[in-house]
C-alpha positions as CSV (number, residue, x, y, z in Angstrom):
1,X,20.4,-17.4,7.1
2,X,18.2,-15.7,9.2
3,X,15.3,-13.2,8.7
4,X,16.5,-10.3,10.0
5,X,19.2,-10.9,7.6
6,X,17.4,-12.2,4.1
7,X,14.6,-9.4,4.9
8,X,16.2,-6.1,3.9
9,X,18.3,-8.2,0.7
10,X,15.3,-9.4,-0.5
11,X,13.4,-5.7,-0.5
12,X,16.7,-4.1,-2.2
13,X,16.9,-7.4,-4.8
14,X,13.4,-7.2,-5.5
15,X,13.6,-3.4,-6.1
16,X,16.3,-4.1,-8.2
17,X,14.4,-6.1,-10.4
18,X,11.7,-3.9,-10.6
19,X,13.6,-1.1,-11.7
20,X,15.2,-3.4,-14.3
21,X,11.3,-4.7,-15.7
22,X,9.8,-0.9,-15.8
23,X,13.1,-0.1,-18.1
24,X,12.4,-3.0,-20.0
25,X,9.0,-3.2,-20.1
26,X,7.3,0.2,-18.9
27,X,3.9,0.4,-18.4
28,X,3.9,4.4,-19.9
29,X,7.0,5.0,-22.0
30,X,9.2,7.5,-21.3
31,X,8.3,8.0,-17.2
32,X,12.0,8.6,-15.5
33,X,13.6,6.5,-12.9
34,X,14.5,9.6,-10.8
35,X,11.6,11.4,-11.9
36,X,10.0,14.3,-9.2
37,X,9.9,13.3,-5.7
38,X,12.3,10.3,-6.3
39,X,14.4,11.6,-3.2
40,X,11.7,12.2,-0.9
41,X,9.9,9.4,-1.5
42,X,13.2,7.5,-0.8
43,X,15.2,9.3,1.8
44,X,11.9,10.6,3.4
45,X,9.2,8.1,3.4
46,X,11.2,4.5,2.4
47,X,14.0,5.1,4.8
48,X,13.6,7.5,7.6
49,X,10.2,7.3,8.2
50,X,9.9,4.0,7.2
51,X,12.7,3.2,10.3
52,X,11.2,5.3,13.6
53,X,7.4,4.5,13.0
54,X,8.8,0.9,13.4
55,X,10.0,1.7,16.1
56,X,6.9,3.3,17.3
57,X,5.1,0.3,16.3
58,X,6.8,-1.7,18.0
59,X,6.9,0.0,21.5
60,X,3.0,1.1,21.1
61,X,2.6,-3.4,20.7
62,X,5.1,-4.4,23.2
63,X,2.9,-1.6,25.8
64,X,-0.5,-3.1,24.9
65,X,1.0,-6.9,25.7
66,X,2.9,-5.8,28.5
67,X,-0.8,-5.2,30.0
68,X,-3.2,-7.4,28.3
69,X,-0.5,-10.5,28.4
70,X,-2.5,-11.4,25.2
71,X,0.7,-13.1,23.6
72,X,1.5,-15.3,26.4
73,X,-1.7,-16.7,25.1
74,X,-0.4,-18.2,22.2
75,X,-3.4,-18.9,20.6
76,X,-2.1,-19.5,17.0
77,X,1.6,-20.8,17.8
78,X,1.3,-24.0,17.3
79,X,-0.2,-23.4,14.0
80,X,2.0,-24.2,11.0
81,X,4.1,-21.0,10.3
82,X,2.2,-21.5,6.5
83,X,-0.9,-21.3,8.2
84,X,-0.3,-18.6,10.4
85,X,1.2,-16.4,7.5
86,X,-1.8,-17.2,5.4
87,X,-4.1,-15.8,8.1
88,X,-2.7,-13.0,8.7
89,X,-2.3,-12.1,5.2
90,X,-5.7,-12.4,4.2
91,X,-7.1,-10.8,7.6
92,X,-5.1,-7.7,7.0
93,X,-5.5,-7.7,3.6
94,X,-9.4,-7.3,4.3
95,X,-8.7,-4.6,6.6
96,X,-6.7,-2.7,4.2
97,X,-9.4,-3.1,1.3
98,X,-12.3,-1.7,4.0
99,X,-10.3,0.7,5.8
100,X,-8.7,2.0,1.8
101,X,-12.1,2.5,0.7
102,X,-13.4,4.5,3.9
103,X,-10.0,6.7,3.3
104,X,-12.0,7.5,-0.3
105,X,-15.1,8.0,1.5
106,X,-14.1,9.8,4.6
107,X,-13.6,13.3,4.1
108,X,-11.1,13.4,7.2
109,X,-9.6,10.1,6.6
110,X,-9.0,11.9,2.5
111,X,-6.7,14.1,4.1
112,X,-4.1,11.9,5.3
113,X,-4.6,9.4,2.0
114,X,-4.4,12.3,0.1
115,X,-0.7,12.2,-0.4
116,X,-0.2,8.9,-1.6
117,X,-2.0,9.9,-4.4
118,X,-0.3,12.3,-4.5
119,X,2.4,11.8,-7.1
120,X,1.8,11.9,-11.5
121,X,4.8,9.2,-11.6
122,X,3.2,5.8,-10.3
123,X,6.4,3.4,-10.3
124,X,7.5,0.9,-7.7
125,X,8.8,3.7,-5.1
126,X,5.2,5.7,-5.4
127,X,3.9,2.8,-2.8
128,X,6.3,4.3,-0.4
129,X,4.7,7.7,0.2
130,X,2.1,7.3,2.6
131,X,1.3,10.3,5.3
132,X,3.0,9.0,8.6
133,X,-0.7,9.2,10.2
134,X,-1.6,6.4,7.5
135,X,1.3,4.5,8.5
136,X,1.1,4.2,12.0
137,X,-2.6,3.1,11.9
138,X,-2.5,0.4,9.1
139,X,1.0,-0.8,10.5
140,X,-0.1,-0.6,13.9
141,X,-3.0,-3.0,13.0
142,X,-1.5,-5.5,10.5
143,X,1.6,-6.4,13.0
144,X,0.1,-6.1,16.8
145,X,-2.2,-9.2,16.1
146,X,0.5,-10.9,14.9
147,X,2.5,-10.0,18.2
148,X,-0.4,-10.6,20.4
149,X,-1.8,-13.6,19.1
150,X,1.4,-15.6,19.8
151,X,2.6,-15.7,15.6
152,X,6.3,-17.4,15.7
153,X,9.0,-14.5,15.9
154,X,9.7,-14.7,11.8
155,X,6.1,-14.6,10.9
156,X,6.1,-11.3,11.1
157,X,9.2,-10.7,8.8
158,X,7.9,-13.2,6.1
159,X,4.7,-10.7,6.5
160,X,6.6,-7.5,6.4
161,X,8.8,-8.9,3.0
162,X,5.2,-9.8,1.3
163,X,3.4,-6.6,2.2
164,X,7.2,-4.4,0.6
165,X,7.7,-6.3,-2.3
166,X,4.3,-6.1,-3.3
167,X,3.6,-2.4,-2.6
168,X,6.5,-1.9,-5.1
169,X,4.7,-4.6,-7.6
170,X,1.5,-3.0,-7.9
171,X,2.5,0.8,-8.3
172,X,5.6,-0.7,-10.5
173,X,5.5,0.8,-14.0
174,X,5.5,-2.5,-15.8
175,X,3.4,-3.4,-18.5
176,X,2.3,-6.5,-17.2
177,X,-0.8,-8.7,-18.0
178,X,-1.6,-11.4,-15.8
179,X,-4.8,-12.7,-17.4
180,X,-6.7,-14.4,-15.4
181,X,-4.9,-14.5,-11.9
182,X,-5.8,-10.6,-11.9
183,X,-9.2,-12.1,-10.3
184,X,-7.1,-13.4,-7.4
185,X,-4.2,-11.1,-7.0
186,X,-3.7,-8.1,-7.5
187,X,-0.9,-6.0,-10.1
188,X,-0.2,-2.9,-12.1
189,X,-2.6,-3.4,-14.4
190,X,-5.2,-2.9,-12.2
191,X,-4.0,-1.0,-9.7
192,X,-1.9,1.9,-11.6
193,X,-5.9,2.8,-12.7
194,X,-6.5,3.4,-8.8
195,X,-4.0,6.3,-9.1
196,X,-5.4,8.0,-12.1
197,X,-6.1,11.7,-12.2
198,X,-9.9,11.0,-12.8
199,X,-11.8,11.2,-10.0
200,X,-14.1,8.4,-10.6
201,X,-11.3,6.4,-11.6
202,X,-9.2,6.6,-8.6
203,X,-12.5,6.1,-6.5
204,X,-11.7,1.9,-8.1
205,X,-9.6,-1.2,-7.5
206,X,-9.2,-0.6,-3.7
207,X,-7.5,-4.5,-3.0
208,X,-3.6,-4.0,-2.0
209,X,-2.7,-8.1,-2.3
210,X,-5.7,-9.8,-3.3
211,X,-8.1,-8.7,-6.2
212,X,-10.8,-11.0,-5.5
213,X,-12.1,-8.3,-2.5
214,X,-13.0,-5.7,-5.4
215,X,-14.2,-8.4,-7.4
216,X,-16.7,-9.3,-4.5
217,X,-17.3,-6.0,-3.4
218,X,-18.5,-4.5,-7.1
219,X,-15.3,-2.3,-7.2
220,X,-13.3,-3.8,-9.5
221,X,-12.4,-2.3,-12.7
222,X,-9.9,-3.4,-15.7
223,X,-10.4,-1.1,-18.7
224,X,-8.7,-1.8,-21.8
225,X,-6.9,1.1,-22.0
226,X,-4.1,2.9,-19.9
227,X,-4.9,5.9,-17.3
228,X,-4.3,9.6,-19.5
229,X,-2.7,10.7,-16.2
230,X,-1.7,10.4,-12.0
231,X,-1.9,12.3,-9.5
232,X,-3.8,15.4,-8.3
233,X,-4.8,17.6,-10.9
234,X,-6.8,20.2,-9.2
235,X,-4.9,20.3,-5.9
236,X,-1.4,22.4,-6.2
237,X,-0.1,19.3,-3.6
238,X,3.3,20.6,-2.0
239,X,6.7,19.2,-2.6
240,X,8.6,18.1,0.3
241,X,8.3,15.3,2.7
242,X,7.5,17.9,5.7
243,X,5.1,20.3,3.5
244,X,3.1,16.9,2.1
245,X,2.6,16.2,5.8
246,X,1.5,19.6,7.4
247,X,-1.0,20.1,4.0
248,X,-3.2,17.1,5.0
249,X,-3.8,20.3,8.0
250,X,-4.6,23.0,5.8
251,X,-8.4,24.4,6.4
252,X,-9.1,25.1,3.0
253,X,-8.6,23.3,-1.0
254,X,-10.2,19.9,0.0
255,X,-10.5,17.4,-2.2
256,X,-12.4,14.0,-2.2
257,X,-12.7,11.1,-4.8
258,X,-16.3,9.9,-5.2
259,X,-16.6,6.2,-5.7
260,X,-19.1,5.6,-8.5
261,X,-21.9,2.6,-8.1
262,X,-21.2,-0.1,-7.3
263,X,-22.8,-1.3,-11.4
264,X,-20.6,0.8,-13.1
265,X,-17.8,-0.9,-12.0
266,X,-18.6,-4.1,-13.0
267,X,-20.0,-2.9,-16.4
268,X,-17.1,-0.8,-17.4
């Protein structure tokens, strides 16, 4: 079976099974499965948006080869597709930890982050809502090397099933420890404390796949309890897939984590 085929089964078994663990085994008792935003966050952001910025994507790559001829290159084909997998996983995954923690930093670059923190429900659909700004950069970025570079054609399906199924896995409300393979990769545990209503503890745990970049980078943080809270608390953040968009334009009610040093992170 092809790809194009086990790609989209996997994604709905694997959010199947997520579902199925947070009912089991919820991280905070008691959070709903179609709690607020459910709908937009799946008809909006999962589905429709998710659909025509691929398609964007994908015309914006095919443009750039079309006059650089870079793929025709194929400077990693004959690589094993393993290898070639692995690269691009770690390669994007660093991007996605430096460019994530700018977004904290940036008071422009805040604005369109801003609604993926959006939600006070973190479960394994809360990945989904990104601003379509956010989506078209990182996306943009973490396939067209994989394009350009000469990757075999299912490369970048293997790369698009890790990078779903484990957006839902670390927002997932499942009460998960994973000991000491939380210094490699990344989980709930961990990541569920990026989303919390504290400022200083949302300005933490940056790493989307691999843990070990916070770990390296001082900004890792594992406390032994659970977040009181999610979300924006002092921004009245609308509800709505257009509103959330047009309020990343609003002139006024800014508001930016602040990431704490660099010491406390360790030490806490």
């Amino acid at each position: 079976m092809s790809f194009e085929i086990l790609s989209p089964i996997i994604i709905v078994v694997a959010a199947l099974v997520m579902i199925a663990l947070e009912r089991r085994y919820p991280y905070t008792p008691g959070q709903k499965l179609f709690r607020d935003g459910f709908w937009t966050d799946f008809v909006g952001y999962s589905l429709i948006q998710s659909y025509f910025c691929g398609l964007i994507i994908a015309q914006f790559i095919r443009w750039i080869d079309s006059g650089t001829g870079l793929s025709r290159l194929h400077l990693v084909t004959d690589w094993p597709i393993y290898a070639q997998v692995g690269f691009f996983l770690i390669t994007h995954d660093l991007y996605i930890y430096c460019f994530h923690r700018l977004q904290h930093r940036s008071k422009l670059l805040w604005r369109v982050h801003e609604a993926h923190h959006s939600t006070k429900d973190v479960d394994w659909l809360s990945g989904s809502r990104s601003h379509t700004l956010e989506i078209l950069i990182n996306q943009t970025i973490e396939f067209a090397p994989i394009i350009l570079l000469g990757a075999a054609p299912e490369v970048a399906l293997i790369k698009g099933i890790i990078s779903a199924v484990w957006g839902m896995y670390i927002h997932s409300n499942i009460d998960v420890r994973m000991g000491r393979l939380q210094w490699v990769i990344n989980g709930p545990e961990m990541h569920r404390w990026h989303h919390s209503a504290d400022v200083a503890d949302g300005s933490f745990n940056y790493a989307t796949k691999f843990a070990f970049w916070d770990w390296i980078f001082g900004t890792a943080r594992k406390p032994a309890t659970k977040p009181r809270a999610y979300g924006l608390e002092d921004v009245d953040f609308p509800a709505g897939y257009f509103r959330q968009h047009l309020f990343a334009f609003r002139r006024s009610g800014e508001r930016r984590p602040v990431e704490a040093p660099a010491a406390e992170a360790i030490a806490k």
